[in-house]
Backbone bond lengths (Angstrom), bond angles and torsions (degrees), N, CA, C in turn:
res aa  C-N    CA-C-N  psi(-1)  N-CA   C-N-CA  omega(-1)  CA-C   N-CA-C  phi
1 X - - - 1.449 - - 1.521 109.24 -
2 X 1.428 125.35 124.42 1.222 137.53 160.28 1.512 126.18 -82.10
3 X 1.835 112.82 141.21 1.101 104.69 -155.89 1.832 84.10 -104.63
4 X 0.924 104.40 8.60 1.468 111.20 -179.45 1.807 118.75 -87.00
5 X 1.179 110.85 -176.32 1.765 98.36 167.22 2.264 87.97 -170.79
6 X 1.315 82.07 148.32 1.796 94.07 173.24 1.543 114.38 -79.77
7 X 1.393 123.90 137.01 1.578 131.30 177.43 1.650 85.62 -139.30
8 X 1.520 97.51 92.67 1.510 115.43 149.08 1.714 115.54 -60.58
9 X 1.303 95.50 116.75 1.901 101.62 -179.16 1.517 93.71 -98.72
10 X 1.489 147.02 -14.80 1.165 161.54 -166.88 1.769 102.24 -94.20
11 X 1.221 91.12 -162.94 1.698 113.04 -173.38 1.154 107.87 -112.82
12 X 1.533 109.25 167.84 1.380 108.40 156.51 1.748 149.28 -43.97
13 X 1.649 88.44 -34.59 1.477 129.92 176.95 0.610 98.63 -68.91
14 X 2.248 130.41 -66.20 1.199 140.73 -135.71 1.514 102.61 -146.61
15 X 1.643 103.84 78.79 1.359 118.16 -175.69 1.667 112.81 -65.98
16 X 1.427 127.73 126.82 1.226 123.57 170.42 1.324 126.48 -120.59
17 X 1.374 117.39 88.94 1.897 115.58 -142.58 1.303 108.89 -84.00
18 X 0.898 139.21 141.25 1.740 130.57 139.94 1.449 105.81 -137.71
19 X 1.206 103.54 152.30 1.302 119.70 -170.13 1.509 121.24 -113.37
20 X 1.729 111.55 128.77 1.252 111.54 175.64 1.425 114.78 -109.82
21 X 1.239 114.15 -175.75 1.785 128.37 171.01 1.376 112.61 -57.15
22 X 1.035 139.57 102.46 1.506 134.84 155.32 1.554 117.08 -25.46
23 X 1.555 114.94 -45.26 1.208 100.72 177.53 1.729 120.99 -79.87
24 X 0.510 117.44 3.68 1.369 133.36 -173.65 1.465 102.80 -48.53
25 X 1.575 127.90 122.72 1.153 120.24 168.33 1.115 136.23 -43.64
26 X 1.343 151.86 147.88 1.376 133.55 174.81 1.655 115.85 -61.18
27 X 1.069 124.29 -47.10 1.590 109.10 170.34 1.495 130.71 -34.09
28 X 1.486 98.27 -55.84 1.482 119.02 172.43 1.637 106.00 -48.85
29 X 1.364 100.10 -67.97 1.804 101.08 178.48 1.745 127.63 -32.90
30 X 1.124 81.51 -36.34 1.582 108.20 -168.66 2.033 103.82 -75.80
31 X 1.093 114.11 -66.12 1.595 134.68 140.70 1.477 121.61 -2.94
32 X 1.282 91.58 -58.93 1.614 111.92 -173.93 1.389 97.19 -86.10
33 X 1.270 122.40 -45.30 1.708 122.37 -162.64 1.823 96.52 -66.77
34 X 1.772 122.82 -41.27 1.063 99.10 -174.91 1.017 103.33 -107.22
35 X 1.710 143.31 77.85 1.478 156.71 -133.26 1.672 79.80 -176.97
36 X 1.343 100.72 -91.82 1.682 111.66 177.05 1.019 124.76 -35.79
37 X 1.717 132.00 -48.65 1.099 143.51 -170.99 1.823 98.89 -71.32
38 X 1.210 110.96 -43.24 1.582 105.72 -159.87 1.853 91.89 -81.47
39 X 1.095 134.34 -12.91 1.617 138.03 179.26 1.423 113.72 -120.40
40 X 1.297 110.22 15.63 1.779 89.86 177.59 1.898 112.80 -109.16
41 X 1.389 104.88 47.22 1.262 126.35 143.59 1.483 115.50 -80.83
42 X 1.041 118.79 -27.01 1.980 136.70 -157.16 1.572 95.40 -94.34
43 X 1.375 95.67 -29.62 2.192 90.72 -176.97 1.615 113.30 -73.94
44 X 1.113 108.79 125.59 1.926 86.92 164.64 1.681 103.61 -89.97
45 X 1.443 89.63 159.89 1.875 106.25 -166.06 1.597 113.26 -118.71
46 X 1.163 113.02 -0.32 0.978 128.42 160.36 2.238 121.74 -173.90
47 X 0.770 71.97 -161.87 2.352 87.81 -161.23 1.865 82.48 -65.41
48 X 1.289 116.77 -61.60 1.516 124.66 -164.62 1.367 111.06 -53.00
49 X 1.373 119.33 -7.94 1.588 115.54 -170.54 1.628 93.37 -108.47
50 X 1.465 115.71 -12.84 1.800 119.32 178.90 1.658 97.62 -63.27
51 X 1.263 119.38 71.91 1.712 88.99 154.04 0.771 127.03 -90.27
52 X 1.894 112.08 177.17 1.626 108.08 -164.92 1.709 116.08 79.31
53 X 1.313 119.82 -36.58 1.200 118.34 -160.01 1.427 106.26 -106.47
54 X 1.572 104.18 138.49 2.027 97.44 -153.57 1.715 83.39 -100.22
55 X 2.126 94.76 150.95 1.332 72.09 -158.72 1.719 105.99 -92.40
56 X 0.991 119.81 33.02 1.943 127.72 154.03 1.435 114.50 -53.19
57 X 1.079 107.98 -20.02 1.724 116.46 -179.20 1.275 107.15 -101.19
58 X 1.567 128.68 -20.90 1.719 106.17 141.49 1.682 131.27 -128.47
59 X 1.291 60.37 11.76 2.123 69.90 170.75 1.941 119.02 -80.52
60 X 1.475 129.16 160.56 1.238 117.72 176.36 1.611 95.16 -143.66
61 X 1.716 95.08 167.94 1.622 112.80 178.99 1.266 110.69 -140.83
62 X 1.155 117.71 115.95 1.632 105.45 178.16 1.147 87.77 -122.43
63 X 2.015 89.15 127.43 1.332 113.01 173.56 1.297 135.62 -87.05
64 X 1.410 132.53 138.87 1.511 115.59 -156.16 2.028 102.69 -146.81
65 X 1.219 113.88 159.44 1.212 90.39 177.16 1.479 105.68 -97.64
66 X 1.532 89.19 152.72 1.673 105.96 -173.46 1.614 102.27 -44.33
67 X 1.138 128.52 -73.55 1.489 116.85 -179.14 1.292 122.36 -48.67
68 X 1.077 144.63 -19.56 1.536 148.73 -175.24 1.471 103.56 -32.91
69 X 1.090 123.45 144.92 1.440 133.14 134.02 1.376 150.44 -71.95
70 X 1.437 131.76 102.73 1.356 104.59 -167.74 1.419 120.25 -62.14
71 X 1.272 129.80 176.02 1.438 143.98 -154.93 1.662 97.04 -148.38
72 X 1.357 116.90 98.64 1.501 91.43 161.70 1.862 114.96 -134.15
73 X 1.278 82.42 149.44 1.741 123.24 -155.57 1.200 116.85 -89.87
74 X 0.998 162.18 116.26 1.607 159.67 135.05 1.811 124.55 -15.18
């Protein structure tokens, strides 16, 4: 169970999620929904909208040796 919930500022097509508190009063929700809506030009929505920014600064590699085995854990 999530204490969270999705407020698509996007479309159907062009989903733009962020997520608030479930408990959150309805005023507040409401507040926030047109908070987001009037600024979510300002969010980036994905890596392709980072320009300028090389993507080594959010990309990762974990290195492993070729023979390894995975191990998986609980």
């Amino acid at each position: 169970m999530s204490d969270l919930e999705d407020l698509n500022l996007g479309t159907r097509d062009d989903p733009k999620i962020v997520n608030i508190g479930v408990g959150l009063p309805m005023e507040l929700k409401e507040k926030l929904t047109v908070t987001f809506q009037g600024y979510k030009d300002v969010f980036v929505w994905s890596y392709d909208e980072m320009k300028g920014i090389d993507p080594k600064f959010y990309q990762h590699h974990i290195q492993h040796q070729e023979d390894a085995k995975p191990i998986k854990q609980q």
